[in-house]
C-alpha positions as CSV (number, residue, x, y, z in Angstrom):
1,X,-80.2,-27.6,-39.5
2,X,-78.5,-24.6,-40.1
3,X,-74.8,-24.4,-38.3
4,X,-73.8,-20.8,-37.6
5,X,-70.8,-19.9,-36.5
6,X,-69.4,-17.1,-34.4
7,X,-65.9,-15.7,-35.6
8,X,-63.9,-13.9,-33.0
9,X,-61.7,-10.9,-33.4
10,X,-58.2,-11.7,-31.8
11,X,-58.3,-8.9,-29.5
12,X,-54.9,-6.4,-29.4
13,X,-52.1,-7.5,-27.3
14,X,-52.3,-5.3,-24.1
15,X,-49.6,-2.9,-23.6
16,X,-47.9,-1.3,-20.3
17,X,-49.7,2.3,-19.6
18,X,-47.2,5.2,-18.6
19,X,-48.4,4.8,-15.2
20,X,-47.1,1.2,-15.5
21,X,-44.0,1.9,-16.9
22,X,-43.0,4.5,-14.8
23,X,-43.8,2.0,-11.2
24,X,-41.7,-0.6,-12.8
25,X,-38.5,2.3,-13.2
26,X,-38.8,3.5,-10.0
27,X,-38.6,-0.1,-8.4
28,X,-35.6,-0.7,-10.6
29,X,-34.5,2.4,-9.4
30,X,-34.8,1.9,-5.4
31,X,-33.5,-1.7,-5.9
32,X,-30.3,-0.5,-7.5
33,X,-30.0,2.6,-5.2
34,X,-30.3,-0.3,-2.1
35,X,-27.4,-2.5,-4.2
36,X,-25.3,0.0,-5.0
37,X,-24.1,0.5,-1.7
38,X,-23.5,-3.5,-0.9
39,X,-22.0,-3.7,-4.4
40,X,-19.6,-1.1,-3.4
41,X,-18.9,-2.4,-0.2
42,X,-18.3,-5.9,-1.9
43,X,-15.6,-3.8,-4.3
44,X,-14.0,-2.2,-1.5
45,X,-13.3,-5.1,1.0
46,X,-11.8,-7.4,-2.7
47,X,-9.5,-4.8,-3.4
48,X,-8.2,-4.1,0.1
49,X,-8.1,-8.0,-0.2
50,X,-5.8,-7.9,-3.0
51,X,-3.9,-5.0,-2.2
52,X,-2.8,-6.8,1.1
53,X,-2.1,-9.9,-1.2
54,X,0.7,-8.0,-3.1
55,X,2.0,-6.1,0.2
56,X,2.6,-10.1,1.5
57,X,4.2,-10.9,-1.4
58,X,6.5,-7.9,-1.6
59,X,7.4,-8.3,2.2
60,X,8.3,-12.0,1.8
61,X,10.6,-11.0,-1.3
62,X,12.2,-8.1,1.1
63,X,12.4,-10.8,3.8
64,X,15.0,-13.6,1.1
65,X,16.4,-10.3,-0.5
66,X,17.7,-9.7,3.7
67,X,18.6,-13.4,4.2
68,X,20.9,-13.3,1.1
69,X,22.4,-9.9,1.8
70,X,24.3,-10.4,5.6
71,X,20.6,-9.8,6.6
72,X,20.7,-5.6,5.3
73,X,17.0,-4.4,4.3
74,X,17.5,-2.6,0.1
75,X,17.6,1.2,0.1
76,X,13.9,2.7,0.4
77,X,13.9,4.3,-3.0
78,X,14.1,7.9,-2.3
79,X,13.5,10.0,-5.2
80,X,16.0,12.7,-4.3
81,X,19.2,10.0,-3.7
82,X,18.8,6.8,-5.7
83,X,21.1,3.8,-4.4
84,X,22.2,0.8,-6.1
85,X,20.7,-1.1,-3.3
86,X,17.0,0.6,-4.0
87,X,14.2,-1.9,-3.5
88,X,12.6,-0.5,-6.6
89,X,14.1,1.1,-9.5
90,X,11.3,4.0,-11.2
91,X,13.7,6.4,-12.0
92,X,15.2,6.7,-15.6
93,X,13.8,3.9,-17.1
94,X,16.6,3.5,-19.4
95,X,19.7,3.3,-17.0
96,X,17.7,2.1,-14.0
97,X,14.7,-0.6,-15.6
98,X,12.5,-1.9,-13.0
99,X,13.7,-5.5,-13.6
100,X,16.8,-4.1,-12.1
101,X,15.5,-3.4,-8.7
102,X,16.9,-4.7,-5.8
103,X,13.9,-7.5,-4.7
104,X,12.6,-8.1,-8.6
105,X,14.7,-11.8,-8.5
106,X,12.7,-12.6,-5.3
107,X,9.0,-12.1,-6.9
108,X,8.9,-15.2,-8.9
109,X,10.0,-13.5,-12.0
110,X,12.6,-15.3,-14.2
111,X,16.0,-13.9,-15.0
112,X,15.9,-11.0,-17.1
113,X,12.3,-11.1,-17.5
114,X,10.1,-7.9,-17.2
115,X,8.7,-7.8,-13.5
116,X,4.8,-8.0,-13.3
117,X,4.1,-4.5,-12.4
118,X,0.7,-5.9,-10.9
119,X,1.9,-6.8,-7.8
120,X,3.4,-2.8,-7.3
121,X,0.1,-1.6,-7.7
122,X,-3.1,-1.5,-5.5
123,X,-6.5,-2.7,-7.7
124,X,-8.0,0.6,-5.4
125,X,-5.3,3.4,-6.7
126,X,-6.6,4.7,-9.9
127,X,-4.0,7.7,-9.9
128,X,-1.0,5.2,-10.6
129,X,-0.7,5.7,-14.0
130,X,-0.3,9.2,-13.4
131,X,2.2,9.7,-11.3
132,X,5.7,10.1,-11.6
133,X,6.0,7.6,-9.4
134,X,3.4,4.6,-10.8
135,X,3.1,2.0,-8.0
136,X,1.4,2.4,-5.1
137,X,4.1,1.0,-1.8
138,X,6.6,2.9,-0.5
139,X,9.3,1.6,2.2
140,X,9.6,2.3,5.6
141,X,12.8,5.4,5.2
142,X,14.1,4.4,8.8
143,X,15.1,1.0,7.8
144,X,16.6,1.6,4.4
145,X,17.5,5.5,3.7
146,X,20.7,6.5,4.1
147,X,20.4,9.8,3.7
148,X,17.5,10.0,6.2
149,X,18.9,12.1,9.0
150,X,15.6,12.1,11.3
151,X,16.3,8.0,11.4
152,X,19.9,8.6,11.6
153,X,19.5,11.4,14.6
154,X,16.6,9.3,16.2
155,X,18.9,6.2,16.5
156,X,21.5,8.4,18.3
157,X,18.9,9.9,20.2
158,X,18.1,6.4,21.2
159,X,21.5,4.4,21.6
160,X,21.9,7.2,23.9
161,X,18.9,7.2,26.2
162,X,20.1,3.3,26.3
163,X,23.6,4.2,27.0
164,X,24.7,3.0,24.3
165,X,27.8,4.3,22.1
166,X,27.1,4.6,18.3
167,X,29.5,1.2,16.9
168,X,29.5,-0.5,20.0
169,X,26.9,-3.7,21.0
170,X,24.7,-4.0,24.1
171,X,22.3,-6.4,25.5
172,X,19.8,-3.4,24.8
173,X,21.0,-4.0,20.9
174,X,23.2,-6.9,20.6
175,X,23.0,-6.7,16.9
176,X,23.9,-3.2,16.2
177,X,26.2,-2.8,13.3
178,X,28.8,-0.5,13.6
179,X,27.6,3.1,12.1
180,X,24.8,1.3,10.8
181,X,22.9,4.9,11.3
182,X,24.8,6.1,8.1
183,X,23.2,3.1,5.8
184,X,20.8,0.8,5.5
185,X,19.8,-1.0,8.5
186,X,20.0,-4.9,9.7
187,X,17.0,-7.1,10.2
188,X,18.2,-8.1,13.2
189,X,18.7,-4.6,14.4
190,X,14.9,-4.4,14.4
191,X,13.8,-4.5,17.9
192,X,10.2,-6.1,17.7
193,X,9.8,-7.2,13.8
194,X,6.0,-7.9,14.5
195,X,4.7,-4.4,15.2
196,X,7.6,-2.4,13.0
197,X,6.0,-0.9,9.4
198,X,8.5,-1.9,6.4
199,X,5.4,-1.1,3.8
200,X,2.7,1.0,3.4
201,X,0.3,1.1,0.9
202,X,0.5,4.7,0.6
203,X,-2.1,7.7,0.0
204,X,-2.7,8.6,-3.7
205,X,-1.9,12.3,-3.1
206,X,1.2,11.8,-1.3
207,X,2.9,9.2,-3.3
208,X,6.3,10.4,-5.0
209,X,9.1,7.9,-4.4
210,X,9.1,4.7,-3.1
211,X,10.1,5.5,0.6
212,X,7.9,7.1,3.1
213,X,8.9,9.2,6.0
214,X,7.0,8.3,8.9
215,X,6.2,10.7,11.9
216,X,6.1,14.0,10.4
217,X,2.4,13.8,8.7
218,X,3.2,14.3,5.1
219,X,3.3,9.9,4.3
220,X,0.5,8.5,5.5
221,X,-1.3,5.4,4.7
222,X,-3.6,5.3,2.2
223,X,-7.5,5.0,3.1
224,X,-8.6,4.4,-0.4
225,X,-10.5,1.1,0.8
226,X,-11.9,2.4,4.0
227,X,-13.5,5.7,2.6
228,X,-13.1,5.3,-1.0
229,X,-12.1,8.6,-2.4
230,X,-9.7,9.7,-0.1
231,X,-10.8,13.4,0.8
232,X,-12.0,16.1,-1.0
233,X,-10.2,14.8,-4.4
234,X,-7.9,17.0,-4.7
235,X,-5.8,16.7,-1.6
236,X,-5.3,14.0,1.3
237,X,-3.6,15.2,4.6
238,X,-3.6,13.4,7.3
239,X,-6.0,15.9,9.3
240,X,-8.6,14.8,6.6
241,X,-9.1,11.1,7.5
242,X,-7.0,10.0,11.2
243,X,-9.0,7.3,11.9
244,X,-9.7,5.4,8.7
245,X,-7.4,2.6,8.2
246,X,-5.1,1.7,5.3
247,X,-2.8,-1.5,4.6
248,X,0.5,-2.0,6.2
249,X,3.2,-4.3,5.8
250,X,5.7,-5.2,8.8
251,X,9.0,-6.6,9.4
252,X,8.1,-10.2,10.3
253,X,6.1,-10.3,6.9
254,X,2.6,-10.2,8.0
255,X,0.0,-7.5,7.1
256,X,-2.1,-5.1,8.9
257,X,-5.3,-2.8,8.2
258,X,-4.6,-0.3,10.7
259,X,-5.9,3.9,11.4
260,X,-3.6,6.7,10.0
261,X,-3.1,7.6,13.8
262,X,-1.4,3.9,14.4
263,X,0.9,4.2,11.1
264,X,2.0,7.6,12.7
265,X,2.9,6.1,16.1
266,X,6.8,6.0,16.7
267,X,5.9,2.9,18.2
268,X,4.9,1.4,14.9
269,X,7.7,2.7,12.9
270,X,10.7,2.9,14.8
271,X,12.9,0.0,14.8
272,X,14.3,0.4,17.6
273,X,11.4,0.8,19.8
């Protein structure tokens, strides 16, 4: 018997045709266009998660920094009139180092150590290193400038619509130090601690000092984790973005995501409100 036997070729391995190749991009391509989106999303709400992280932290070290000082909030930080009693030292590095600010010994740090300039600084501002002013909080001015004269007028303006004499005590403010208008203010001044703005986390375009002068439209909140960039990118006024919300930090230490419209509310600013 004769055996005969068949050999077979191994055929070519197939490959993907254009056509192919070019369905399996596009898919890629509309699945990545449907995730970026969520993915962004995702980004946003973890910083704004963070960010409010560090504003809790900074109010709780402005709340011991009170309790040891006869209950008297720091200085804001104004850029125009530093004060040894500034919350934050960022001018002239040399004579004023940020270690040196007036709350650094309440964030944990230990003596003479550098201060962890992380917790200063939103995960969301990206312009922070290129400011003058790097970090990204700024004080409320009416509670700790005390060469804010709008605060210092609107208190008069106040104590008298409450017939109440400038240096004198009332039940309407039975904690009213005397001439406290012409320095920083008192805690206990404050008249509802729960719904009164000591921090904001502050707009990358306005950002200059570390205080913030409420009411007049040029600080506002920042609304980098509501809209991402916040405008056009080269300005931010408030007119651009009222209603998105930013984070805020108030007097009784708890922390807020709240519209530019409610951070420009006297109601939400003014101590004595």
């Amino acid at each position: 018997m004769v055996s005969t036997t068949v050999s077979m070729k191994p055929g070519k391995a197939r490959g993907f045709t254009l056509v192919e190749l070019l369905v399996v991009i596009t898919i890629i391509a509309i699945l990545i266009a449907l995730l970026l989106p969520a993915l962004n999303s995702a980004e946003n709400e973890a910083n704004r998660v963070a960010c409010q992280a560090n504003m809790r932290t900074l109010s709780q070290a402005f709340i011991s920094y009170t309790s040891n000082n006869k209950g008297y909030f720091p200085a804001a930080g104004d850029g125009g009139n530093p004060q040894a009693a500034d919350w934050i030292y960022w001018q002239n590095a040399g004579s004023r180092p940020l270690n040196a600010s007036r709350i650094a010994p309440y964030l944990g740090q230990a003596p003479g150590a550098n201060l962890n300039t992380a917790v200063l600084v939103c995960p969301a501002d990206v312009a922070a290193p290129t400011r003058a002013y790097p970090y990204s909080y700024s004080m409320n001015a009416w509670l700790g400038d005390p060469g804010n004269a709008t605060a210092q007028n609107q208190l008069i303006a106040d104590l008298t619509i409450n017939n109440v004499a400038p240096g004198t005590a009332s039940s309407a403010y039975p904690n009213f130090k005397p001439n406290s208008y012409v320095g920083t203010l008192a805690m206990s001044a404050v008249k509802s601690p729960s719904s009164c703005i000591m921090l904001i986390d502050q707009s990358n375009y306005q950002l200059n000092d570390g205080a913030f002068y409420p009411g007049n439209l040029s600080d506002t909140v920042g609304v980098r984790h509501d809209v991402g960039l916040e405008s056009n990118g080269t300005v931010n006024t408030y007119s651009l973005n009222p209603n998105n919300r930013g984070n805020v930090a108030y007097v009784d230490g708890h922390v807020g995501y709240i519209t530019r419209l409610a951070s420009e509310n006297t109601a939400n600013f003014d101590p004595w409100k």
